[in-house]
N, C-alpha and C positions, 0 to 999 in steps of 0.2 A: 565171220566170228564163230560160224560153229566150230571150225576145225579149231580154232584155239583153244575154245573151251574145250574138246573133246582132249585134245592133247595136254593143254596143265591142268586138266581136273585125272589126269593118269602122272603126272609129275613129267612130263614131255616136254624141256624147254628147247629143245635144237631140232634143227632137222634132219642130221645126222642119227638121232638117236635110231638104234635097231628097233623098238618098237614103232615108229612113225607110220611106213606102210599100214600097218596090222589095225592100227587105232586111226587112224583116218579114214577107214573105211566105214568108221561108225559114224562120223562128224555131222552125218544128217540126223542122225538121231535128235538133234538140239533141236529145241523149238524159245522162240522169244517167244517170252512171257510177259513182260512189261518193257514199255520202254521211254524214257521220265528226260525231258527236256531243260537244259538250266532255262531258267525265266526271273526277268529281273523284275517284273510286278510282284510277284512270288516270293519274290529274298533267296530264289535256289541256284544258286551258282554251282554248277560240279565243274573244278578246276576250270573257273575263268567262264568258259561258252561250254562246254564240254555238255555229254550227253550219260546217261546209266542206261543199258540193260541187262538185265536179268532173265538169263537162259536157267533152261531144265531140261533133263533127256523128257523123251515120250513117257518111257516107262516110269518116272517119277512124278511127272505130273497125271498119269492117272492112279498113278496110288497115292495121289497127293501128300507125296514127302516135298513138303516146297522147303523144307530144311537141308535140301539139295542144290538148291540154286546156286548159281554163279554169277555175280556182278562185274559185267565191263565199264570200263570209265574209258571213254574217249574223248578227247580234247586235243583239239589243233596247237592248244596253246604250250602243252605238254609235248605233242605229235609224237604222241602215245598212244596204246591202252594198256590199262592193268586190269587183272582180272584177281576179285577178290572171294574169295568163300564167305 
């Protein structure tokens, strides 16, 4: 997940794109920040079973701009992810 995030939080959706090498070498930069389970005691379903997390580069989480983050939604039920700002 890091490299997706590293690529569409630069507007990177193919792999084809000429940027791809260049911005994938940063994909470690991401670190999970949280990461939030549907749970049906809880009433929180993310699409169906699905799961959230919420990455940040390094350097935004220590200057904690968490108004940076990126939300993945993964779900089997989707057999997706989307990645939301």
């Amino acid at each position: 997940m890091r490299l997706q995030c590293q690529l569409i939080s630069h507007g990177v959706t193919d792999t084809n794109d000429p940027q791809y090498d260049a911005l994938a070498q940063d994909a470690r930069n991401w670190q999970l920040l949280l990461q939030v389970d549907s749970d049906e005691q809880a009433g929180m379903h993310w699409a169906n079973t699905g799961m959230l997390y919420y990455w940040i580069t390094s350097a935004d989480l220590q200057a904690h701009a968490f108004e940076h983050c990126w939300l993945v939604l993964q779900s089997e039920y989707l057999n997706t992810s989307f990645l939301i700002l």
